[in-house]
C-alpha positions as CSV (number, residue, x, y, z in Angstrom):
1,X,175.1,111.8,2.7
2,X,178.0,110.5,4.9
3,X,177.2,110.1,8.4
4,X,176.2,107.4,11.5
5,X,172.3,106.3,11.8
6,X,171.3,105.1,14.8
7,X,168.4,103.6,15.2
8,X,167.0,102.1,18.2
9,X,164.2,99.7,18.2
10,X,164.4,97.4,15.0
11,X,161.2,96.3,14.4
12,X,159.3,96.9,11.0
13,X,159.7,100.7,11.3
14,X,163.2,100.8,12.6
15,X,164.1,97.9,9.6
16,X,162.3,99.2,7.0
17,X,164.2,102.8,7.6
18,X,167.6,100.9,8.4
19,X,166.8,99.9,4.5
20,X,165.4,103.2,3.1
21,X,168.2,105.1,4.4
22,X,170.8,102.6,3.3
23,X,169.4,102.4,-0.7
24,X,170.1,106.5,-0.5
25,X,172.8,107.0,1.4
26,X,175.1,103.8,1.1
27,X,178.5,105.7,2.4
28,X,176.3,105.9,5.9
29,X,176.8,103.7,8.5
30,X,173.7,102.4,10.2
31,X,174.1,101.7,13.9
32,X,170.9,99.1,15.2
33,X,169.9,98.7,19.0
34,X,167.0,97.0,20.2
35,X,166.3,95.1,23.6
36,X,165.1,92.0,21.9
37,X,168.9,90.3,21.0
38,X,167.3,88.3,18.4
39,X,165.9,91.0,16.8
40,X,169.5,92.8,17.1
41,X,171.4,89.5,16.0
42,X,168.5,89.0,12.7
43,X,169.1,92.3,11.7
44,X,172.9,92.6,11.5
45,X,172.4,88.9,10.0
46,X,170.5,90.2,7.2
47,X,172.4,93.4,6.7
48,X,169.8,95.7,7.8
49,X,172.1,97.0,9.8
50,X,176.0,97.6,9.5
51,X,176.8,97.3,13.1
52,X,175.2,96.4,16.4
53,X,175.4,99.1,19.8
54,X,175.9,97.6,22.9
55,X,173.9,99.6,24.9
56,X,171.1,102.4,23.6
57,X,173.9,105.3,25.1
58,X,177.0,103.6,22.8
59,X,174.5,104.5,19.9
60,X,173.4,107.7,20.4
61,X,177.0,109.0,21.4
62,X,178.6,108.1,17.9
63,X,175.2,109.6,15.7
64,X,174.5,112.0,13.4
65,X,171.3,111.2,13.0
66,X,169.4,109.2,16.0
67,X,165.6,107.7,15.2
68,X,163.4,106.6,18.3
69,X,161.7,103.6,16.4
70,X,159.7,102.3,19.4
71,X,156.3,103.0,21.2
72,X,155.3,105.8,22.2
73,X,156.0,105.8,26.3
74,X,159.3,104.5,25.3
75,X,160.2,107.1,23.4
76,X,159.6,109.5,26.5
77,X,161.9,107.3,28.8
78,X,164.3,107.7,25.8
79,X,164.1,111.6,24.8
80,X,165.0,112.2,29.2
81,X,167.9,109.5,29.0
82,X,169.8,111.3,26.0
83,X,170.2,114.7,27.8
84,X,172.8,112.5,29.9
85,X,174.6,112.0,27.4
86,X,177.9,113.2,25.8
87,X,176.1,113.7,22.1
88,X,177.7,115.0,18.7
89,X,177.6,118.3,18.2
90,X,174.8,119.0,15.3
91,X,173.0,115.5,16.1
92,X,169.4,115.9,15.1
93,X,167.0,113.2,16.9
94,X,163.8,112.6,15.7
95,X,161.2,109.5,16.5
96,X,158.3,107.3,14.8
97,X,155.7,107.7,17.2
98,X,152.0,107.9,16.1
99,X,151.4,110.6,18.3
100,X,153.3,114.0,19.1
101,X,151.9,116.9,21.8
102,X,153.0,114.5,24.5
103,X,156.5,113.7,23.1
104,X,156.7,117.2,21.7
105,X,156.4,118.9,25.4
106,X,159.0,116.2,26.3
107,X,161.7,117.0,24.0
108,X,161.6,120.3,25.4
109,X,164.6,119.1,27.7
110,X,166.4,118.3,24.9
111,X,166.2,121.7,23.6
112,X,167.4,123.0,26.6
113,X,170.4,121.4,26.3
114,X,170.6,122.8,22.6
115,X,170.0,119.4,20.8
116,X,167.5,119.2,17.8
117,X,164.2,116.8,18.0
118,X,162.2,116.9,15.1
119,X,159.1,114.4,15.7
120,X,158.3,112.2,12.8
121,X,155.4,109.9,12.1
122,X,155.8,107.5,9.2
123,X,151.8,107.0,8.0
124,X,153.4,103.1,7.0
125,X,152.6,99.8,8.3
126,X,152.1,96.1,7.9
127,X,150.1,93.1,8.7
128,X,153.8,91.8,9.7
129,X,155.9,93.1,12.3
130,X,159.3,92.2,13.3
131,X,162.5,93.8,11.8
132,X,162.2,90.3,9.2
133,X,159.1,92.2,7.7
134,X,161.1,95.1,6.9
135,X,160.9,96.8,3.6
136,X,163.0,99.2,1.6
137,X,159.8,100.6,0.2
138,X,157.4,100.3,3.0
139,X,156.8,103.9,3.2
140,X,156.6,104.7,-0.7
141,X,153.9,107.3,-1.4
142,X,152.9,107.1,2.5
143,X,152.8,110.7,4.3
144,X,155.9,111.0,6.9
145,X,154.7,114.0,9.1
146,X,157.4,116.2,10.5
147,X,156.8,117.9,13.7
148,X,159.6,120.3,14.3
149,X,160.7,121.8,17.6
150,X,161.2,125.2,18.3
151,X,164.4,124.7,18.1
152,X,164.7,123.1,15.1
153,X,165.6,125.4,12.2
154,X,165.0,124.9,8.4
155,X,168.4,123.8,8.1
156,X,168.0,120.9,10.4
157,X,164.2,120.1,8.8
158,X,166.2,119.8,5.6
159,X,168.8,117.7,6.7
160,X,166.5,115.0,8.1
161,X,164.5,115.3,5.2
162,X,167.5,114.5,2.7
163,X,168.5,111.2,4.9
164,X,164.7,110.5,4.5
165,X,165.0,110.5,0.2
166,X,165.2,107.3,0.3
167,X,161.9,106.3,2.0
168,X,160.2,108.1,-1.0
169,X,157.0,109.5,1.0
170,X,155.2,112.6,1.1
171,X,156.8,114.7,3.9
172,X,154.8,116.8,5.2
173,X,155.1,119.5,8.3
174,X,152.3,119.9,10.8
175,X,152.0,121.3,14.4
176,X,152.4,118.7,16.6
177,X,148.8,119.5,18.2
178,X,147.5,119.1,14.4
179,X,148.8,116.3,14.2
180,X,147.4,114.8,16.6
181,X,143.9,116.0,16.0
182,X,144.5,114.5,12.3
183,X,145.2,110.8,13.0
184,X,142.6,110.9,16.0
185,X,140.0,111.4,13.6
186,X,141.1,109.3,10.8
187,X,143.4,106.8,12.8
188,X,143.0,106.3,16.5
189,X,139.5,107.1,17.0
190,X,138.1,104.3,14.1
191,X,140.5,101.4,15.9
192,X,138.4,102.2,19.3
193,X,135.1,101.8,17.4
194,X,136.6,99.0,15.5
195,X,137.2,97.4,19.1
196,X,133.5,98.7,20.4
197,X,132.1,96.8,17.3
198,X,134.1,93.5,17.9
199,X,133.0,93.9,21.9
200,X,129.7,94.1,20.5
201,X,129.9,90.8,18.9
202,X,131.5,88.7,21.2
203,X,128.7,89.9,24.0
204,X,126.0,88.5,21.3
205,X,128.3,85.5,20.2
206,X,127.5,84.7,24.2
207,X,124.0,83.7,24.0
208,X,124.2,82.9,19.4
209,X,127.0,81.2,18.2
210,X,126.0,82.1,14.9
211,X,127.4,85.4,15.0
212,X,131.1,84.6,15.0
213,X,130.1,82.6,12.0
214,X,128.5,85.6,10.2
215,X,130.9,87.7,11.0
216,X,133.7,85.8,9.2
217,X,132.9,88.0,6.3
218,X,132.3,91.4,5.7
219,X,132.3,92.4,9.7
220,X,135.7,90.8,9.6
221,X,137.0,93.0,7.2
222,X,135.2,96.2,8.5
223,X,137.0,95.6,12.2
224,X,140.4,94.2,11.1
225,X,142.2,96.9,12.6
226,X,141.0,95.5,15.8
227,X,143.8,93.1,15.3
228,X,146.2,95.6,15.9
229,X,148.8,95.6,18.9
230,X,146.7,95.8,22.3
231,X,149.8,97.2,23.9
232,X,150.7,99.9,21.0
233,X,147.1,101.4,20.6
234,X,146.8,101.4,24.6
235,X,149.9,103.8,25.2
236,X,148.5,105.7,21.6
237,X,145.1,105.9,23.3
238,X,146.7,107.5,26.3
239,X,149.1,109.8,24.7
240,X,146.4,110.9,22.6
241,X,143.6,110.8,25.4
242,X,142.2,114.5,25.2
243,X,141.6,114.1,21.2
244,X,140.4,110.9,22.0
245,X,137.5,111.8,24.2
246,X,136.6,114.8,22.4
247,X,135.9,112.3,19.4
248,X,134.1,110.2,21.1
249,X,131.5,112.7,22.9
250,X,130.9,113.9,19.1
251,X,130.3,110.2,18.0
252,X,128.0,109.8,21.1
253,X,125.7,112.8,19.7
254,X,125.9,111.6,16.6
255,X,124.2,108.1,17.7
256,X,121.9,110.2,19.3
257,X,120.9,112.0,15.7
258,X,120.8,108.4,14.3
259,X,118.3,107.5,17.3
260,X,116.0,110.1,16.6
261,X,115.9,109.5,12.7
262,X,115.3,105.4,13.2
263,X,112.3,106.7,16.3
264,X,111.0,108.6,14.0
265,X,111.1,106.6,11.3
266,X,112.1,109.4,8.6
267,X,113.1,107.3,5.8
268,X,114.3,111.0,4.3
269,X,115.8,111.6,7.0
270,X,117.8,108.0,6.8
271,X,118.2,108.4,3.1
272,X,120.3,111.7,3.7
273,X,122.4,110.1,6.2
274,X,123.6,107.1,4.6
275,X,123.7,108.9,1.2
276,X,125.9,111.8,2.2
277,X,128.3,109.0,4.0
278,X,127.9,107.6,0.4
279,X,129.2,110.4,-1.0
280,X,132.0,111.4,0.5
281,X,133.3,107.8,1.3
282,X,133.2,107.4,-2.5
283,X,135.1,110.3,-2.6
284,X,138.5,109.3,-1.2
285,X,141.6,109.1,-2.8
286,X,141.4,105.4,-3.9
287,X,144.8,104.6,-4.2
288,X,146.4,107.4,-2.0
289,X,148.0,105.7,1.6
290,X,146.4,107.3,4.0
291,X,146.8,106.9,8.3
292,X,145.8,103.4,8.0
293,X,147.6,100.6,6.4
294,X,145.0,99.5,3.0
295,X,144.3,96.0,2.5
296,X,144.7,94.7,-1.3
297,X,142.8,92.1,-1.3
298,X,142.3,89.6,-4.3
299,X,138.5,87.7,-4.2
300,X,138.9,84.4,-6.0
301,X,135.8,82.4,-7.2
302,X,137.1,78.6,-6.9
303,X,135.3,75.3,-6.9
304,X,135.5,73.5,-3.3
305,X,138.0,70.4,-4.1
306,X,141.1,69.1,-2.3
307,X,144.1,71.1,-3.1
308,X,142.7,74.3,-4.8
309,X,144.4,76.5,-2.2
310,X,148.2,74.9,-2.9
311,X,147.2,75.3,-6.7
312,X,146.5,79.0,-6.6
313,X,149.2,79.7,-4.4
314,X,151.8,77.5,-6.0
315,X,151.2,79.9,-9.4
316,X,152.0,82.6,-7.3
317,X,154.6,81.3,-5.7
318,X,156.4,80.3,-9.2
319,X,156.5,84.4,-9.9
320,X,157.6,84.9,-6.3
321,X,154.4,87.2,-5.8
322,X,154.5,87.6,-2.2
323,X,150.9,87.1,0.1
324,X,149.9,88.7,3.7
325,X,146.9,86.9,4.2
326,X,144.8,84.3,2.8
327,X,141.0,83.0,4.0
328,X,138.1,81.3,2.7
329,X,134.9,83.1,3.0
330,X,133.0,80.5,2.1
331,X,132.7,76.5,1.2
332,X,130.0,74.5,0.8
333,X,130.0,71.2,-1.6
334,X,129.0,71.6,-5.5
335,X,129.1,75.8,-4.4
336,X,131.9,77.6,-5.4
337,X,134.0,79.7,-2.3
338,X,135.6,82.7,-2.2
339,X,139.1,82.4,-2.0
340,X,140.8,86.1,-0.4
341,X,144.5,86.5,-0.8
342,X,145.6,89.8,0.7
343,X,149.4,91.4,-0.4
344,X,150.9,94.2,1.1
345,X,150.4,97.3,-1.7
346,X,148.5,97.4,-5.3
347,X,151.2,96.1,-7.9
348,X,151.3,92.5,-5.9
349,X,147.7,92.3,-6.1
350,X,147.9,93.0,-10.2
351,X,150.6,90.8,-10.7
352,X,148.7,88.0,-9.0
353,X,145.4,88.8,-10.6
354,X,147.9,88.6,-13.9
355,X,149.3,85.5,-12.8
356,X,145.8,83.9,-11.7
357,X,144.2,84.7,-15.2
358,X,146.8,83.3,-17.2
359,X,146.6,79.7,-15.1
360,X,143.2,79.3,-14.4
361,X,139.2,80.6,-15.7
362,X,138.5,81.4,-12.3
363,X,136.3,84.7,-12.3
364,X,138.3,87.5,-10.0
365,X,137.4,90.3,-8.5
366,X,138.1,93.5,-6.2
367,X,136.1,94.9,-2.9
């Protein structure tokens, strides 16, 4: 497709879009704003972009196409500044935002004014962020949820879908309010326990400073999400506040079940519970993206000696295997540690394992 992109905000999203689109549609020509001029000036210097707007209305007055690549409150201030403008006729806007009632009900304004917003959520992420973490293939068998307007017509769902090709997700179209329902349960809602469980732990760590030392292993993994942008899953947490709180009064009675069971001590009763968690858990698509980012992680059994880190990742650094993360769980002298290198999607972690077998007669192993 010929046309102008613009995208404004180019972080990992916006980036990793910029690219997407680009590998499909190379005639296009993508426009890049952000307010963070080194973000601007490191994506034109890597070609991310084809050409820098001056100013978010420069951008949006020369598009085709015009993506909203930034958080969610943002996007609001956003979607009420471009009915100012002097737009292309046909334009279709659309935005990245992890939730969509709220920014939905906004872009009513723009259909007043006869301009197309079709929301979009690209299920995607990264340990990384900046637009220097972007990938081409970042969203590659992820879900991209489609919102559409009532204004928006098949034609227009079908357009954005096409400059989308080159993402190579699984677009999907869901009410906005489903939407919304959908990651609470499965995306917002786990990163507030995740950040009740951590809470937990530091208030113990307090008075034993043996729990951050536990913790370092499995409990780390189990809250990592905790890590994620305080700012980001605070505006998410409000946009998605009603969802939110239903959630968590059905969690709340749900402790209350688990209460009774342990008072009573029905070890039937416990059996049950953990076994039909069991169950389904063990159920999930294993290798399907879902609403939040997997971890492919790599465990490494290696003898505690200077240098065993630089050795493993040297080998993977002469096949340019890329890492996200790397730890120790655990060292202790004449004990072998375990050594966890975590990559950003399944075929790095196979090529290392590949690479690590053929080096060394370390034993490896998956979570």
């Amino acid at each position: 497709m010929r046309g102008t992109v613009f995208i404004a905000g180019l972080g990992l999203i916006g980036g990793s879009l910029a690219k997407a689109i680009k590998a499909a549609h190379p005639q296009a020509e993508i426009l890049g704003y952000d307010i963070r001029a080194n973000e601007v000036g490191l994506a034109e210097a890597l070609n991310i972009i084809d050409k820098t707007a001056d100013t978010f209305q420069e951008g949006a007055e020369q598009a085709d196409l015009i993506i909203l690549a930034v958080p969610v409150l943002q996007t609001e201030k956003l979607i009420r500044e471009l009915t100012q403008y002097r737009l292309k006729d046909g334009v279709i806007i659309t935005d990245t935002g992890s939730t969509k009632k709220r920014i939905m009900d906004c872009a009513r304004v723009l259909e007043e004014h006869q301009i197309t917003f079709i929301g979009g959520h690209p299920m995607a992420g990264s340990h990384k962020s900046g637009v220097a973490a972007s990938k081409e293939l970042l969203f590659e068998n992820a879900f991209y949820l489609l919102t559409p307007g009532e204004g928006a017509n098949e034609k227009e769902v079908a357009v954005l879908k096409k400059w989308l090709q080159g993402t190579k997700a699984k677009i999907l179209e869901v009410p906005a309010e489903d939407h919304d329902h959908l990651t609470g349960v499965v995306s917002h809602f786990p990163h507030v326990i995740a950040a009740s469980l951590v809470h937990q732990a530091r208030k113990y760590n307090n008075s034993n400073s043996l729990i951050s030392r536990l913790a370092a292993g499995g409990f780390r993994d189990l809250t990592r999400i905790a890590s994620s942008s305080p700012e980001m899953w605070k505006d998410i947490s409000l946009h998605n506040k009603d969802v939110l709180l239903t959630l968590l009064h059905e969690w709340k009675a749900e402790m209350e079940r688990v209460i009774d069971i342990l008072q009573e001590e029905s070890a039937p009763l416990l059996f049950d519970y953990f076994h039909g968690a069991k169950e389904f858990r063990d159920e999930l698509p294993a290798k399907s993206m879902g609403a939040i980012p997997s971890f492919y992680d790599l465990y490494v059994d290696v003898p505690d000696y200077p240098g065993v880190i630089s050795e493993i990742t040297g080998y993977l650094a002469e096949e340019r295997i890329s890492i996200t993360n790397i730890r120790i769980m655990e060292t202790r002298e004449d004990v072998y540690g375990v050594l966890v290198i975590s990559f950003q999607n399944e075929k790095d972690r196979k090529q290392a394992r590949q690479c690590i077998e053929k080096h060394t007669n370390y034993d490896l192993f998956l979570a």
